[in-house]
N, C-alpha and C positions, 0 to 999 in steps of 0.2 A: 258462272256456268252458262255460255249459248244457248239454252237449252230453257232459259226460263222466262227467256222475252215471250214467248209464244206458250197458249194453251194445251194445245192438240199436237201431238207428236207420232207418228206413223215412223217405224222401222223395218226395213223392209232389206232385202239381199239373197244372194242366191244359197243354195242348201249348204251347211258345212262351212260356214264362215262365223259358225259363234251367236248367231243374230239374237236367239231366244233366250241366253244368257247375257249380254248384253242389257235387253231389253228387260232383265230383271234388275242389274245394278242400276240402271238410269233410274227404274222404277223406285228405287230404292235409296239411290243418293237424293234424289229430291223430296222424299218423303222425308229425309234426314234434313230439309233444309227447311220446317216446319209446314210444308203445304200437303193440301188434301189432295192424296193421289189415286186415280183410277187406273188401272195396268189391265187390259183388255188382251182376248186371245179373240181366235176363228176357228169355231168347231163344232163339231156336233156332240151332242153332251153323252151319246150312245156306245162312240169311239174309245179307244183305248186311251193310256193313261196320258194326260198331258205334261211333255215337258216341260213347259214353263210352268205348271203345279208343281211339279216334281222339285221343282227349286225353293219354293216354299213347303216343302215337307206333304203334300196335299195328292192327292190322284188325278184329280179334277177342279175348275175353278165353276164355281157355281151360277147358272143363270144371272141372278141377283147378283149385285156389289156385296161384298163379302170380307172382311177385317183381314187381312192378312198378317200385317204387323202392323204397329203403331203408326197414322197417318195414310199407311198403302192398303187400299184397297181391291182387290181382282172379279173380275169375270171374264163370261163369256161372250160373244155374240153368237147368236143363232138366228139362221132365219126364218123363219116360226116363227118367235117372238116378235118379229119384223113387220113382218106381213099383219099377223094380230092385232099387233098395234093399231096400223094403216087404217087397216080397213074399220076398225072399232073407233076409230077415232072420223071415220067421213060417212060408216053406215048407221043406221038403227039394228037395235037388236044383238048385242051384244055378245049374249049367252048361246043366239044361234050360231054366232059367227066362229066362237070355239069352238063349237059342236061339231061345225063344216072343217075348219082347218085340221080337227082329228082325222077324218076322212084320210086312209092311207090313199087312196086313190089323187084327191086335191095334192095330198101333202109329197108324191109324185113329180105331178106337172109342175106345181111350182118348184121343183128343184130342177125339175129337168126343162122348164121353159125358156127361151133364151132371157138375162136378164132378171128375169125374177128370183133368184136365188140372191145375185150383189143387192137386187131393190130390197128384199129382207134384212140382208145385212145392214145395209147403209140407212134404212127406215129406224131399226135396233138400234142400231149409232148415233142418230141423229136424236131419238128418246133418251139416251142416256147423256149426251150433250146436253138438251134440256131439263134435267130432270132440276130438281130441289130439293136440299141446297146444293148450288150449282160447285162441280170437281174444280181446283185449281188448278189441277193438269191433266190431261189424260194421255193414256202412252198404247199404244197400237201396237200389237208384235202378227207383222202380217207372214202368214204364214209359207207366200212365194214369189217370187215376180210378178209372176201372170196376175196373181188374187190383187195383189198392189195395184196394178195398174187397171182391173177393171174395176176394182171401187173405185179410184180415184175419177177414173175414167167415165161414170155410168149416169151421171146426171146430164152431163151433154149427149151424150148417146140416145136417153130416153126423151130429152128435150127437144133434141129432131124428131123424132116419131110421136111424142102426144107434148105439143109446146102448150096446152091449156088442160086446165081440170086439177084435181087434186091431185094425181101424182106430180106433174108439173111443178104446182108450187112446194110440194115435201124438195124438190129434188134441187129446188129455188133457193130453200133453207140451209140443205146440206151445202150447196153452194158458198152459202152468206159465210158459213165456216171454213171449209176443208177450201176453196180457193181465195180467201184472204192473207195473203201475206202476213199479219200481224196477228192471224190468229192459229193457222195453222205450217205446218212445214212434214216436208218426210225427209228421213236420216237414213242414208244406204249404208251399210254394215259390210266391211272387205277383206279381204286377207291383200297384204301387202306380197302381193303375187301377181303375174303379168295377168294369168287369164282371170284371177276376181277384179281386178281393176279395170280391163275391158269392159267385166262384165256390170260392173259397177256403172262405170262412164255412159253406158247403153241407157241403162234401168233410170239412170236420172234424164236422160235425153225422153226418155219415154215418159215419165212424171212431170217434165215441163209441159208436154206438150199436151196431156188431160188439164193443164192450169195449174197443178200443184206446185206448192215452193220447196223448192231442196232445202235444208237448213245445212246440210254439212255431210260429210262422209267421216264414221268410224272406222278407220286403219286396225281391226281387231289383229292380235297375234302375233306385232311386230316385236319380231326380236333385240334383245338388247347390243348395243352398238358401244363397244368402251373405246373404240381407237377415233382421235380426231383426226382433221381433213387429212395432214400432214402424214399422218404416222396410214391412214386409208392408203395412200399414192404409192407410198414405200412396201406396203403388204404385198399391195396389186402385181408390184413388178418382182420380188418374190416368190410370189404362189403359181406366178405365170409357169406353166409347164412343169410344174414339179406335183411328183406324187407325194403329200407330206399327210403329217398327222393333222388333224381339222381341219381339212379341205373343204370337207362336206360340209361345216357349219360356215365355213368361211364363203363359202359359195350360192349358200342360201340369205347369206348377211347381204351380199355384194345385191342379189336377185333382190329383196324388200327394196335396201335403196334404191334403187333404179325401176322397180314397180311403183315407189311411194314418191319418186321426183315427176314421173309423168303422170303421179296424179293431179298433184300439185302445180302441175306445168298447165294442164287443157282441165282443169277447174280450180284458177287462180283466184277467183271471186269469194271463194269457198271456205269456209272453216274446213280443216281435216287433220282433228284428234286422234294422235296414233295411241293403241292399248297395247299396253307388253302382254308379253308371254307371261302365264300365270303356271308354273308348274304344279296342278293341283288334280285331285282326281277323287270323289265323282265329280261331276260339273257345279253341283252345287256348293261347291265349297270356292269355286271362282267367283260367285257373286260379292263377297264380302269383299276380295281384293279389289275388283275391279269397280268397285261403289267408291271406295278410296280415290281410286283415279279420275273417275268421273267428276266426285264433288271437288 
């Protein structure tokens, strides 16, 4: 599996391509492959029910690392917990330091100051990366583009503006992990469709360029293909101009191949795992198939 050279695993893709479910079977085929696994979301624990609990039968995944099933473990990040850490960990006085962070007024600004909401996050992250005994893998299910790319993004950002002091070197650390090749990677999640492939091929151009390693793009939702090349060319000239019965599925087949070749064309360097169509319904009954295909 690709997937188990490296510790740290960020999945990320634009809304409606499957990502959170995904991001459960991965969680889940590797925890089936005897390793200690951490399966992380982004949220506030205030919020409505989380999907990716929801796949674990759960409403919400807990602050804390939390047993999910045998081997998988889940939480949350929040940045609260972020910031807390931080500063508990570079000031005295510890107990005052909670006291302040209850502060609705602080706990405010730092959501709304630029920056310091990912600096929580990423602080959060960077503690549960260290913790003991250390996860054999952790899996990241990010919750959008944008979030993807300014965490990845936020230690060079804040390293232009303060390059010395303690946040500097927190941000030094998170570095030494999330832009190590060998120890971290993010996975773009796609629908074999013209416009999530665009919008896939962007989101990684974007991910290289905060220093993050792509590991590969998941082709989620590709449909099954029973005809080979031969019997394809013969359909083609066929279906050309006629209103027939299956057109529409024959039309959405023809559209994946030709989304999933220019994926493969202008990111040849790439792993790109295609997942079938799972006909299942709720979502969480797609986990167990697609854990199948994964491992």
């Amino acid at each position: 599996m690709p997937f188990s050279s490296r510790r740290i695993h960020l999945l990320t893709g634009k809304g409606g391509v499957g990502r959170t479910t995904v991001t459960a079977a991965l969680a889940r085929a590797t925890a089936h492959q005897g390793r200690r696994v951490l399966l992380l979301e982004i949220g506030d624990p205030d919020e409505g029910a989380s999907p990716l609990a929801r796949l674990f039968g759960r409403e919400h995944l807990p602050i804390e690392p939390t047993a999910l099933e045998p081997g998988l473990f889940g939480a949350r990040l929040w940045a609260p917990v972020g910031h807390e850490g931080f500063l508990k960990a570079h000031l005295p006085g510890g107990a005052l330091i909670s006291a302040a962070l209850r502060s609705k007024a602080l706990a405010r600004f730092l959501v709304a100051a630029p920056s310091f909401h990912e600096m929580g996050l990423f602080y959060h992250l960077l503690m549960l990366l260290e913790a003991k005994p250390a996860w054999d893998q952790v899996i990241l299910d990010m919750p959008a583009t944008g979030h993807a790319l300014a965490l990845t993004g936020l230690p060079e950002v804040l390293l232009r503006l303060i390059p010395r002091g303690p946040i500097a070197k927190a941000m030094r650390r998170g570095q030494a992990y999330m832009n190590d090749p060998t120890q971290a990677d993010a996975w773009v999640v796609a629908l074999p469709e013209q416009l999530p492939v665009t919008e896939a091929i962007e989101l990684m151009a974007g991910l290289r360029a905060t220093g993050m390693t792509v590991g590969g793009v998941l082709l989620n939702r590709m449909p099954a293909d029973p005809f080979n090349a031969t019997e394809q060319v013969e359909l083609a000239g066929f279906m050309a101009g006629r209103a027939v019965h299956g057109e529409v599925a024959w039309g959405r087949l023809v559209d994946a191949r030709i989304a999933a070749a220019r994926l493969r064309a202008e990111e040849a360097d790439l792993p790109i795992l295609t997942l079938p169509e799972v006909p299942a319904e709720p979502d969480h009954a797609l986990v167990g198939p697609l854990c199948e295909v994964l491992a």
